[in-house]
N, C-alpha and C positions, 0 to 999 in steps of 0.2 A: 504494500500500500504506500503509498506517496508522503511524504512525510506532512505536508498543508494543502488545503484548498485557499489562494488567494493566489497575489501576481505572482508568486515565487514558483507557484505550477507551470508557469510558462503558456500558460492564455495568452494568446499575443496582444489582444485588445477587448478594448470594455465590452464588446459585442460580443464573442467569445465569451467570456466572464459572466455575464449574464444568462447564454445560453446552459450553462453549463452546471448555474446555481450555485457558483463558487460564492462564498460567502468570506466578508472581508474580515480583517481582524488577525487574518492567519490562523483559522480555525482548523483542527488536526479533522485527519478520520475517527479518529476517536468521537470528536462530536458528528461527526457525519454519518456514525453508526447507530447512535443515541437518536438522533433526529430518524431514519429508517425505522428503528425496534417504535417511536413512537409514532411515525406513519402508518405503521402496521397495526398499532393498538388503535388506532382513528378510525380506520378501515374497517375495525373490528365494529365498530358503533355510528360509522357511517357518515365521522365530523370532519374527514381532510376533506378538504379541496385542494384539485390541481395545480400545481405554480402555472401560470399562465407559458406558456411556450415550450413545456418542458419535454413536448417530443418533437418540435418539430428543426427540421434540419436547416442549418443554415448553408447557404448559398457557397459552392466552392469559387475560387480562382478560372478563369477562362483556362487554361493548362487543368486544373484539379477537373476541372467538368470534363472537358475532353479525354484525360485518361479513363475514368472512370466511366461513362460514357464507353469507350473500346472494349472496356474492360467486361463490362457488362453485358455487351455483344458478345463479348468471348465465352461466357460463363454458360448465356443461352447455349451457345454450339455446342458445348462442353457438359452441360448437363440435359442433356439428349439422351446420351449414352449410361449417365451415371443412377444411381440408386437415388428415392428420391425421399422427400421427409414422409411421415407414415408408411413405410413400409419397411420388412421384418427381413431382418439377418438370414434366416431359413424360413423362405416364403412357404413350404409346407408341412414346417411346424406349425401347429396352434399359438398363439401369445401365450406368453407365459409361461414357454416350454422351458423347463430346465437341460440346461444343454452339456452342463458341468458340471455332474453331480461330486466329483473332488472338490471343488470349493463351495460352500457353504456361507463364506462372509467375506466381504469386498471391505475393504478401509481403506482410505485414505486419507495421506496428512499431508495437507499441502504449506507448508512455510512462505516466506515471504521475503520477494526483492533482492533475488541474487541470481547474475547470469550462472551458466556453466564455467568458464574460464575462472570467475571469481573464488567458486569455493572449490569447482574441481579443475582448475588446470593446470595442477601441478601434482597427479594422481599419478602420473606415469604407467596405468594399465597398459597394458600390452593390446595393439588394436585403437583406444578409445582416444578422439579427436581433442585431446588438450593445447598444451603450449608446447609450441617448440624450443628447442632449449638448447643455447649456446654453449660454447665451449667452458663457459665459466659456471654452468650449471644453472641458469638464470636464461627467465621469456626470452624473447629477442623482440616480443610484442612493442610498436610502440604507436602512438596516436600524435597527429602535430596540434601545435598551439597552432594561433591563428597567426602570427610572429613568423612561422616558421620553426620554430623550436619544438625539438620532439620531447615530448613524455615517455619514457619508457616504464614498459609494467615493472610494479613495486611491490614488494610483501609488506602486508599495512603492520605497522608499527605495534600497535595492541590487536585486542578483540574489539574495544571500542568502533566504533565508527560515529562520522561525522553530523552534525544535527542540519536536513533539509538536504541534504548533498549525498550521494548524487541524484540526477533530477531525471524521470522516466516518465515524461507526459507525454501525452500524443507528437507534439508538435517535437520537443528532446528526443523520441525515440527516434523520430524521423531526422533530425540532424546527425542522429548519432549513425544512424542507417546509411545514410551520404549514397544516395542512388545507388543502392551495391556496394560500396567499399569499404562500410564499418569505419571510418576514419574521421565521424567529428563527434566521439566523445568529450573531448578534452575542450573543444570548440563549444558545445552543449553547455546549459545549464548545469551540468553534471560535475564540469572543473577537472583536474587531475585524478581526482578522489578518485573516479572512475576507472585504473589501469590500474588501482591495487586490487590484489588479490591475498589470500590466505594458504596454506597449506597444511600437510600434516601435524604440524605439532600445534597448530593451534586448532583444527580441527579431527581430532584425533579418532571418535567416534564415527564421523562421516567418513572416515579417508576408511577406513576399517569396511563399514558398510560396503562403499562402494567399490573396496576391492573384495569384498567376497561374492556378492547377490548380485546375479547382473543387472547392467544399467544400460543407458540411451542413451545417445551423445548425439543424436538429432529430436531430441524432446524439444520443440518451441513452445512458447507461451501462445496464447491464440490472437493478439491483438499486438501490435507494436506499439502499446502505449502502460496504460495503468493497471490497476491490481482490480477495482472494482468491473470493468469490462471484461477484464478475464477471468474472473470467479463466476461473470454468469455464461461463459464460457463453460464451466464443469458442470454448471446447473441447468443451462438448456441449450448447451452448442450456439450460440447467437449473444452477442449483448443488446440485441436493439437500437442499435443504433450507439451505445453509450462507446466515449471512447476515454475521458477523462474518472476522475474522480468526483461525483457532488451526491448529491443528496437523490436517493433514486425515489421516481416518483412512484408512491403506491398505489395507482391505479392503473401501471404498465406492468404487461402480463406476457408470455410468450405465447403467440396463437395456437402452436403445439404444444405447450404446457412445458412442464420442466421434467427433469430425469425421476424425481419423487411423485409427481405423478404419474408416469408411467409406471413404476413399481407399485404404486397404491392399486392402480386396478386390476395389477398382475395378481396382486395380495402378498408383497412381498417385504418382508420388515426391512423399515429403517430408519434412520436416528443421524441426527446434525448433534455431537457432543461441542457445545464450548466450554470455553475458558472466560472468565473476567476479567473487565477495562475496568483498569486502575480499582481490583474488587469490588465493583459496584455495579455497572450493564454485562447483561452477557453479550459475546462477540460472535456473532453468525456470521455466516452467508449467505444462508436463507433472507437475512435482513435486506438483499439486494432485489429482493422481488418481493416486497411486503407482505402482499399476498401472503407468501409459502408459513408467514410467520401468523399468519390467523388459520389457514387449511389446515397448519400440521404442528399444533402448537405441541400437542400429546406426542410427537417426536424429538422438540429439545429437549436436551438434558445436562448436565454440568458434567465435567473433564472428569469427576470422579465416578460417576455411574458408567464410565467406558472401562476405567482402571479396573474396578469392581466387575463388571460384565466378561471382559477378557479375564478376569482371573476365575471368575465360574465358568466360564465357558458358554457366555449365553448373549454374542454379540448377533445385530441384526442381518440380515442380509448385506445390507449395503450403509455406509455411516462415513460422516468426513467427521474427524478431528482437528478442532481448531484451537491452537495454540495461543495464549493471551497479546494482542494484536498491541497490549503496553507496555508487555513486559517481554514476552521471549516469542516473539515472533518470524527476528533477525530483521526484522527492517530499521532501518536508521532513527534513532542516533541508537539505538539497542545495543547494549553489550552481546556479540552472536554466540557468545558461551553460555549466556541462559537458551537460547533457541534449540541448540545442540543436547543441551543435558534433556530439554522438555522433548523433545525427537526421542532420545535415547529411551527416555522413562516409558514412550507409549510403544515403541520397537518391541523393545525388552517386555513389557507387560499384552504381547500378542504372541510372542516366540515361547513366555514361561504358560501360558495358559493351555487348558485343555483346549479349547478349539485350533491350535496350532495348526493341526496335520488338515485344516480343513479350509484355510485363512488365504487371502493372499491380500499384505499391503503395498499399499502403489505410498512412496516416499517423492515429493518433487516441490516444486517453488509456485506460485504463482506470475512473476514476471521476472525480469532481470533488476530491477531496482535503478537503473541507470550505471549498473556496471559495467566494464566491456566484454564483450564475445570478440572472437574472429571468424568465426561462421556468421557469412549474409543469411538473411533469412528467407525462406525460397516461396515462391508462387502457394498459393493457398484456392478454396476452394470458396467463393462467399457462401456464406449462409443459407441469406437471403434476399430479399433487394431490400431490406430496408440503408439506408446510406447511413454514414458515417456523421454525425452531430459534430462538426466542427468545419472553421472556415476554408479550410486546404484538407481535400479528401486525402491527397495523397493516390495511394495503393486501394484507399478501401478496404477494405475485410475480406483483399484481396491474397492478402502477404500475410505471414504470422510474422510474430516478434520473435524477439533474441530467443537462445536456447537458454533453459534453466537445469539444472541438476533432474535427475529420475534414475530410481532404482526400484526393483519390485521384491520384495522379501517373500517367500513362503516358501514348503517346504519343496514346492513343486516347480521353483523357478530354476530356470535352466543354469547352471554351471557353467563357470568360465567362459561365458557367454555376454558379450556385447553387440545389443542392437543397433541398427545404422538406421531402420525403417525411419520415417519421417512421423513423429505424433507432434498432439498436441491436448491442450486439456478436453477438448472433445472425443480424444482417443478412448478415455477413461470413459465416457457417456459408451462408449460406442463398445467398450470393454463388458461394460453392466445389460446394455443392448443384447449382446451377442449371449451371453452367460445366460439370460434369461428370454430370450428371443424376443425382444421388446420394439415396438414399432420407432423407429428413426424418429428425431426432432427436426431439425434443418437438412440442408443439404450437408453441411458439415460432417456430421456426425455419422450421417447416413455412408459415408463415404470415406471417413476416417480408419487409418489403421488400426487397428484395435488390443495392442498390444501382445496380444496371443505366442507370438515368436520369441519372448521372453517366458513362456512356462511349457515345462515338458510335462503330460500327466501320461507319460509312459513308466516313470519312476518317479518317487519323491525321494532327488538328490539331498535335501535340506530337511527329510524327517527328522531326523536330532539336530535343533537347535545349533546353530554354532556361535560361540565365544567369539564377541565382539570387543574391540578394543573399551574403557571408558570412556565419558564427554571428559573433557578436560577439565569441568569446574570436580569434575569429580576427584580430581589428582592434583587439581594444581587450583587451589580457594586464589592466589596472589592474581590470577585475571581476573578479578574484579577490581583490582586497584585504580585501575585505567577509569573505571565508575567517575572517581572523585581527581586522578589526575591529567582527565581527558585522553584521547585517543592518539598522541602522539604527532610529531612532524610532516603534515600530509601535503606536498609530495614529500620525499625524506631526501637528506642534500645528495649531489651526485646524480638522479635519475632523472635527469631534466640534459638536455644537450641540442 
């Protein structure tokens, strides 16, 4: 998630700002989820009203129309051929048909605001698409100022990271994207910050992870922009049009519903666990289509009824895990060592449970946070026509955004195994789709990889549990110090040239 809604998102102008319902002040998502949970409580009793303009799109660039415009002829021609929304994985299956009877419960934890390169590209897998690495054992990655001065990738100083920095708005993704060349990070609202990355000793649990459970090194986020368009990305393959962060309006609904109602009239269980902002709102997802949060209130639950549920053995069919979006979510200015131990703790309490042998958790990010990738991010399928809510379309819902981190845990996931397929968080929709032959939401979805070539159910390589490294707060308390004496020299001297 973005660290404010106000100018520092990189709205370019008042017109934008207003479309988009950024509210001034420099109000976090924090309040922006607060306002959502009581959208939804409105809705409940019938007392929101609409923000006046709040779906409709604003006008692109003569250039942004005309791509899009092409773009959108091409999709016609292009989705002729393809699978289309409402219709079923195994058209002569019934809905509903269990296709998988080896898993039994789908989880998902999706974290927040970090490319692939950031936390993994210095993982050194054998196969898996990181940094290349110079003679001195160090990126050779680097991004120029606008000077001409290069930044070269840096290991960030603490765990800390920076408060608003780096910057992943629509409009920042897209500088940082530079028509193909990944080369205006630095350029971007994003600043330097953006070319550091982490590695194993400070993320010791994830390096662990992802070198044993295989992973995806072409996982993109679904939107080259922010956290709340790509979270209803996992929830109905589409965000509506949304491409920023604001206040989501609750009387916008996807026409095909979302992934929880499609299970609902499969009859098939399942549960949104969160976490609490700043211990006092809970932190959904579901908060991003109001709606979901009056339909299926009898499915939130708090972090600890998931802890509890995996340790009986009695998780639902399908469930996302949300991490506290103020405290250990990894998005900025967050120490990533609480993010890491809270990953560890829901890992570990699905691997120590009885329903182990029956599980499969999808591990991944929501966007890149405005860190950098060196993988462009490749042609995507839209959705559907609704257009993109801001003044320069760009690509449209055309492109996905940067890659993020993805690994898939269970005991059935394939070994020494690294995926190259192309997903994205509709892959997951299309995951839950296929496992229970559920009718398509968008074109997206319908059409999405589905991550399948990450699990083998010929054998369960991964029935015993394997011994993962610890998070690091759990070895080393002294990375919290960075807490109180901030996050260190960013860029750090030397990696500037």
């Amino acid at each position: 998630m973005g660290a404010q809604v106000s100018d520092s998102n990189g709205l370019s102008s008042q017109r934008e700002r207003a479309q988009f319902g950024a509210v001034s002040g420099g109000a976090t998502r924090r309040g922006l989820l607060a306002s959502a949970l009581a959208a939804g409580a409105a809705l409940g009793t019938g007392a929101w009203r609409s923000a006046a303009g709040a779906s409709a799109s604003l006008a692109g660039s003569a250039a942004g129309q005309a791509g899009d415009e092409a773009g959108q002829a091409g999709d016609e021609v292009a989705k002729a051929a393809l699978r289309k929304p409402g219709s079923l994985p195994y058209p002569k299956l019934p809905a509903g048909t269990d296709t998988i009877p080896q898993i039994k419960h789908i989880v998902v934890l999706m974290m927040e605001n970090h490319s692939y390169d950031n936390h993994l590209g210095m993982l050194g897998r054998a196969g898996a698409d990181g940094f290349k690495l110079g003679k001195d054992g160090k990126p050779t990655e680097t991004n120029p100022y606008t000077g001409g001065k290069l930044q070269h990738a840096f290991r960030m100083p603490t765990t800390c990271q920076l408060s608003g920095k780096p910057s992943q708005t629509w409009t920042d993704s897209h500088i940082q994207e530079a028509s193909g060349h990944n080369t205006g990070f630095v350029r971007s609202g994003s600043g330097p910050v953006a070319m550091g990355y982490w590695e194993k000793a400070d993320l010791p649990f994830y390096y662990s992870l992802a070198s044993t459970f295989p992973i995806a090194d072409r996982y993109f986020c679904s939107v080259l922009g922010q956290t709340f368009p790509n979270r209803r990305y996992l929830l109905a393959a589409t965000s509506l049009g949304m491409v920023n962060d604001g206040v989501p309006d609750p009387l916008e609904y996807p026409a095909n519903g979302t992934i929880f109602d499609r299970l609902h009239k499969a009859g098939v269980s399942f549960a949104d666990y969160y976490s609490l902002l700043d211990g006092i709102l809970p932190g959904t997802t579901m908060a991003l289509f109001p709606e979901l949060l009056v339909k299926y209130a009898d499915h939130i639950h708090k972090i600890d009824e998931f802890l509890g549920a995996a340790k009986a053995g009695t998780l639902p069919g399908f469930c996302l895990v949300e991490p506290s979006y103020t405290k250990d979510s990894e998005e900025d200015p967050q120490n990533i060592a609480y993010g890491e131990q809270f990953a560890a703790s829901v890992i570990d309490a699905v691997m120590a449970g009885p329903g182990w042998e029956n599980t499969v958790l999808i591990w991944t990010f929501d966007e890149h946070g405005g860190y950098y990738d060196h993988v462009v991010p490749p042609a995507a399928l839209a959705p559907d026509d609704i257009a993109p809510h801001a003044s320069v379309a760009y690509t449209g819902f055309r492109q996905y955004g940067f890659r993020v981190p993805c690994a898939i845990v269970s005991p059935w996931a394939r070994p020494d195994y690294i995926s190259h397929q192309v997903f994205d968080h509709s892959s997951i929709c299309a995951l839950v789709e296929h496992k229970w032959n559920l009718p398509a939401m968008t074109y997206r979805d319908a059409n999405a990889n589905s991550m399948l070539d990450m699990l083998d159910f010929s054998a369960a390589a991964f029935k015993h549990p394997p011994k993962l490294a610890k998070p690091l707060l759990d070895t080393d308390p002294s990375a919290l110090a960075c807490n109180t004496s901030g996050p260190g020299t960013i860029p750090p001297p030397g990696s500037v040239s």
